[in-house]
C-alpha positions in Angstrom: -2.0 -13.3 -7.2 -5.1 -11.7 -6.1 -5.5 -13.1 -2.4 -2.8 -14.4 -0.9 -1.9 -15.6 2.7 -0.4 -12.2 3.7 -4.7 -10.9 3.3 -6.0 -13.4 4.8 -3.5 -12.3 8.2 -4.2 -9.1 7.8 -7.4 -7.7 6.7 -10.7 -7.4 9.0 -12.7 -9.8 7.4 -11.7 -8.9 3.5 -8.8 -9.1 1.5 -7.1 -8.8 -1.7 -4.1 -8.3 -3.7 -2.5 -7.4 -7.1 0.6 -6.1 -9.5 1.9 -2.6 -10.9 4.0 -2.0 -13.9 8.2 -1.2 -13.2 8.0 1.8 -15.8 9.5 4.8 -14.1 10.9 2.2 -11.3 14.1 5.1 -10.9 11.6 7.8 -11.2 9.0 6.7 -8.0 12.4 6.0 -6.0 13.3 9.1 -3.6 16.9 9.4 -2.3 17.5 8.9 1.6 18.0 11.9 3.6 20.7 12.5 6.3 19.7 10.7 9.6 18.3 13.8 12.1 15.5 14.7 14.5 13.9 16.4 11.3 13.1 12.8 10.2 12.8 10.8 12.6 9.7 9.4 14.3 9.0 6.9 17.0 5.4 6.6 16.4 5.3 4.5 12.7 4.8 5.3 9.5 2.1 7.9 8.5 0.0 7.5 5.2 -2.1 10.1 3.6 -4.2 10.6 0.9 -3.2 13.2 -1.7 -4.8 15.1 -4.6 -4.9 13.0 -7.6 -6.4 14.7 -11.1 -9.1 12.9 -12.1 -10.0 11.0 -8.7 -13.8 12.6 -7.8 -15.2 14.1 -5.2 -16.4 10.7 -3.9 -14.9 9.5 -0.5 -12.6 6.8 -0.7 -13.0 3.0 1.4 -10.4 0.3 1.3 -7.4 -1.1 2.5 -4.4 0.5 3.4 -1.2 -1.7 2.9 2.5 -0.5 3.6 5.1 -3.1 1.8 9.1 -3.4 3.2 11.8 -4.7 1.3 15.4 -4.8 1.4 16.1 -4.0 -2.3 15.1 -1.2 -5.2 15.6 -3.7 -7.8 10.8 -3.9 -8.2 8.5 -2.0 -6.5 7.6 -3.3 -3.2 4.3 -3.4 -4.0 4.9 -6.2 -6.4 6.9 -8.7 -4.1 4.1 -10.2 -2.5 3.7 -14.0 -2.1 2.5 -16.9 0.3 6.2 -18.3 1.1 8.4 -16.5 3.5 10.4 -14.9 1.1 7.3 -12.4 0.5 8.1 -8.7 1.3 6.9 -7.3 4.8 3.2 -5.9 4.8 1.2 -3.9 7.1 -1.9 -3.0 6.3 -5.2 -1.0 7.8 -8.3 0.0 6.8 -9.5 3.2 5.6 -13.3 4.9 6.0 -14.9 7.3 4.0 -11.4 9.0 3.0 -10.6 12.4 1.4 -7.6 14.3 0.4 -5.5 15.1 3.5 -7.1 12.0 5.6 -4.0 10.0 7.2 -3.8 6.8 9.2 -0.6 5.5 11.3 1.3 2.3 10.7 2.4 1.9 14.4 3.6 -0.7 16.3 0.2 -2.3 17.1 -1.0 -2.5 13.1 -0.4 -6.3 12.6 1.8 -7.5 9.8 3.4 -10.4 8.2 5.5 -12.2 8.1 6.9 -9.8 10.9 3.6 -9.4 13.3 4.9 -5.4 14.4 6.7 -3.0 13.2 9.0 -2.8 15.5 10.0 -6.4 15.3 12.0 -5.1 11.9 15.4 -5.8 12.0 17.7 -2.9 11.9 18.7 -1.8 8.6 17.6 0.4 5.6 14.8 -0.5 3.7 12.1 0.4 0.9 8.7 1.5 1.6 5.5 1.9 -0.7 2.2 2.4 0.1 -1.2 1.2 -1.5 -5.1 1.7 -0.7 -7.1 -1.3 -2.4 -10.1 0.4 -3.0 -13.2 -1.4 -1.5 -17.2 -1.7 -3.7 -20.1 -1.0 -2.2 -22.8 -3.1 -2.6 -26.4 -2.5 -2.5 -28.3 -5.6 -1.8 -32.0 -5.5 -2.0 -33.2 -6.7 1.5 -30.3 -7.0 2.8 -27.8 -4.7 4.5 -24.7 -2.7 2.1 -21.8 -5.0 1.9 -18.6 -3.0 1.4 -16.3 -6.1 -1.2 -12.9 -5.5 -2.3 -12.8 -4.3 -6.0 -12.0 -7.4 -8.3 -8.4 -7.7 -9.5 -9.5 -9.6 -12.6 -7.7 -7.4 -15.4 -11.0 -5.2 -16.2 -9.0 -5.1 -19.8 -9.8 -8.7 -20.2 -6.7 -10.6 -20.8 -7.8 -13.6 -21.0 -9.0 -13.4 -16.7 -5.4 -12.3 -16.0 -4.6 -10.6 -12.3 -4.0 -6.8 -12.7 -3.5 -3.8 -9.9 -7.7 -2.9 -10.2 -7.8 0.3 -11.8 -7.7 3.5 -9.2 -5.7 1.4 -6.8 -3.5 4.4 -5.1 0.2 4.2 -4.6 2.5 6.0 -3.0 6.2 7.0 -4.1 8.9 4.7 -3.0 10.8 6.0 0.1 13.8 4.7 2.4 13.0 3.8 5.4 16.0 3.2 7.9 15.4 1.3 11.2 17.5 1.5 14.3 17.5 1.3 18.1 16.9 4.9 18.3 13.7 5.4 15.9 12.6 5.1 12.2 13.9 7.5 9.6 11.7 8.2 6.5 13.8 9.8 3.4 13.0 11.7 0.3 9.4 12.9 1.9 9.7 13.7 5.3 7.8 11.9 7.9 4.7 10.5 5.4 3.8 8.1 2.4 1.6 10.2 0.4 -1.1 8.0 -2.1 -0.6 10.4 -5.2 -0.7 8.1 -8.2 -3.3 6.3 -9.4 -3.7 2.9 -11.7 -5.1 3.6 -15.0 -7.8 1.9 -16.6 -6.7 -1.0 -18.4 -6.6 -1.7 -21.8 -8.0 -4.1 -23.7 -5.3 -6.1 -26.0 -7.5 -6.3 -28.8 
């Protein structure tokens, strides 16, 4: 669905929401690395923008969205819903970004259904990341309005939902939670946006 309850918790004033295709699931899915002080942080979860092909030199706005789930069976950035069984989401905003910008998921970036970061239960889990790129608007008159992108399929389909094209993804990490910290495998300590959605196409 394109707005859903977990938006409307945590964006500042905008929200939105979408879906990505499970080809390559095994491939975006990093192996865990061994518990150590190489890997461990106490601060949260950092995301950074990396260098896509094809991405421009323009500076990117949106939101920044972190999803948590127990399982590697979909991408987390799929299990999103308004029940409780939704996946955990955190999510921030992000001004005027460029390759290299970061932002920290930390104990004080609201989430749901879990409110902090820390609340997470102790365990190992599965981490992506997402910037929903926001529009800016021009308005004659009237001040620039920054809008989330649609997620309207822009490949028609009949007014289906789709991921909007360029919506940024990170791989899929573990993530391991325990009295003593957070562990991030597979990338060291950061969720790098690498991948972008491609335009959609048209089914005929």
């Amino acid at each position: 669905r394109c707005v859903s309850g977990q938006d409307l918790f945590l964006a500042a004033g905008v929200a939105q929401l979408g879906a990505l295709s499970l080809d390559g699931l095994g491939s975006l899915v990093s192996s865990a690395l061994t518990l150590d002080d190489s890997v461990m942080t106490k601060d949260g979860l950092t995301v950074q923008l990396g260098t896509i092909a094809g991405l421009g030199n323009e500076p990117i706005s949106g939101r920044v969205r972190v999803y948590v789930q127990r399982h590697n069976q979909s991408l987390p950035v799929d299990g999103n819903s308004d029940g409780q069984d939704t996946n955990q989401v955190f999510g921030a905003d992000a001004n005027g970004w460029r390759p290299g910008d970061s932002l920290t998921i930390g104990a004080e970036t609201l989430g749901y259904p879990v409110k902090s970061l820390k609340d997470l239960l102790p365990g190992t889990y599965f981490v992506q990341a997402e910037l929903f790129r926001y529009t800016l608007f021009n308005r004659s008159g009237l001040p620039a309005t920054w809008l989330p992108t649609t997620c309207v399929s822009s490949g028609g389909s009949n007014g289906q939902y789709a991921k909007p094209d360029g919506t940024l993804f990170s791989k899929v990490q573990t993530l391991t939670v325990s009295s003593e910290g957070l562990w991030l495998g597979g990338e060291g300590l950061a969720l790098t946006l690498d991948r972008a959605q491609p335009p959609a196409v048209s089914p005929g």
